[in-house]
C-alpha angles and dihedrals in degrees: 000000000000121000096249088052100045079054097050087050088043089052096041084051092057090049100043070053085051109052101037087057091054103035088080091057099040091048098048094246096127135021116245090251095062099035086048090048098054100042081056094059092044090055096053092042082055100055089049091052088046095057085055089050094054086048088059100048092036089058097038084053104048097040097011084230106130090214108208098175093067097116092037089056081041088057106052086048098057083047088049088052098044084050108048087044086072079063105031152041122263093252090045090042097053091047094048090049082046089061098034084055097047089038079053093040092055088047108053087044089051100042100039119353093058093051093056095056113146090009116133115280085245083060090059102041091057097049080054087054090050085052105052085058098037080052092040089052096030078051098061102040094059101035102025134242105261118111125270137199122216114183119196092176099261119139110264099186129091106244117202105224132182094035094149093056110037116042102257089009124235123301106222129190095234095199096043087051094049092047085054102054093043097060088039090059095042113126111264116239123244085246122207126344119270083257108057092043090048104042094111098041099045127068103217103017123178131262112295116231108244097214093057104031108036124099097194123130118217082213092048124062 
């Protein structure tokens, strides 16, 4: 598939997206509340699903594993910390989880990443796969299965907002809301070096960083 026809598919995606958001509201099907209201938390759902997708690619591209035990790993992590928690201090307990989590990391690249070098990346994936249930079940083994709260001090609570202006108002997920702001007004990096950026375009660039510009997988020759 040729760039110019992936972007008119890619274009004709995003309309097909356009004009099923708005069809309830040009039809009558739904009040501009509502319909105001859902697209909203769309939106902010949106913006969550897409910080695990940059985990993924930013992972993919630094190691080409596409891990998919990252939340897995995320989530013993979040269980160690709420456990400890019940011992410790904040401050001991989030160091503690840090070196669980790196003790675990080390673990999983020595015993199984390390022997599947050069293998193919569906190879990989799968051996990720292996690991998210080995750490769901690992996780509950060691810190149970009941449920457990971690407050971060963030409203839990839907709020209604705009009541003076749309009928009923608007019923807002308050910490939904609060995550998404949050990663939209996060400080943007400096990205890759000139050179880098500019490798195609300059004759003589200067030297690319590796760590930014390289592609290679430590698991792939």
């Amino acid at each position: 598939m040729g760039v110019g026809t992936a972007r008119n598919l890619t274009i004709a995606f995003f309309a097909l997206l356009v004009v099923g958001a708005i069809s309830p509201l040009a039809f009558g099907s739904a009040k501009f509340p509502q319909w105001l209201e859902v697209v909203l938390g769309g939106l902010m759902s949106g913006v969550l699903y897409s910080l695990v997708a940059i985990g993924l690619v930013l992972i993919f591209k630094a190691s080409g594993v596409f891990n998919f035990a990252q939340g897995a790993m995320v989530l013993f992590a979040a269980l160690s910390l709420v456990r400890i928690m019940e011992k410790l201090p904040l401050a001991l307990a989030f160091i503690a989880t840090l070196a669980i989590m790196v003790v675990l990391a080390w673990l999983i690249e020595r015993l199984v990443l390390r022997n599947l070098v050069n293998q193919e990346g569906i190879v990989l994936f799968m051996a990720t796969l292996g690991i998210a249930y080995f750490i769901d079940g690992f996780g509950q083994i060691i810190w149970g299965s009941d449920i457990h709260t971690l407050s971060i001090g963030m409203p839990k609570e839907p709020k209604i907002l705009l009541e003076s202006t749309f009928d009923g108002g608007i019923l807002i997920n308050m910490e939904d809301m609060l995550a998404a702001l949050s990663t939209c007004a996060r400080p943007r990096s400096g990205g890759c070096p000139t050179g880098c950026r500019n490798a195609s375009t300059s004759a003589a660039p200067s030297p690319p960083s590796r760590a930014c510009c390289s592609s290679t997988s430590p698991w792939r020759a």
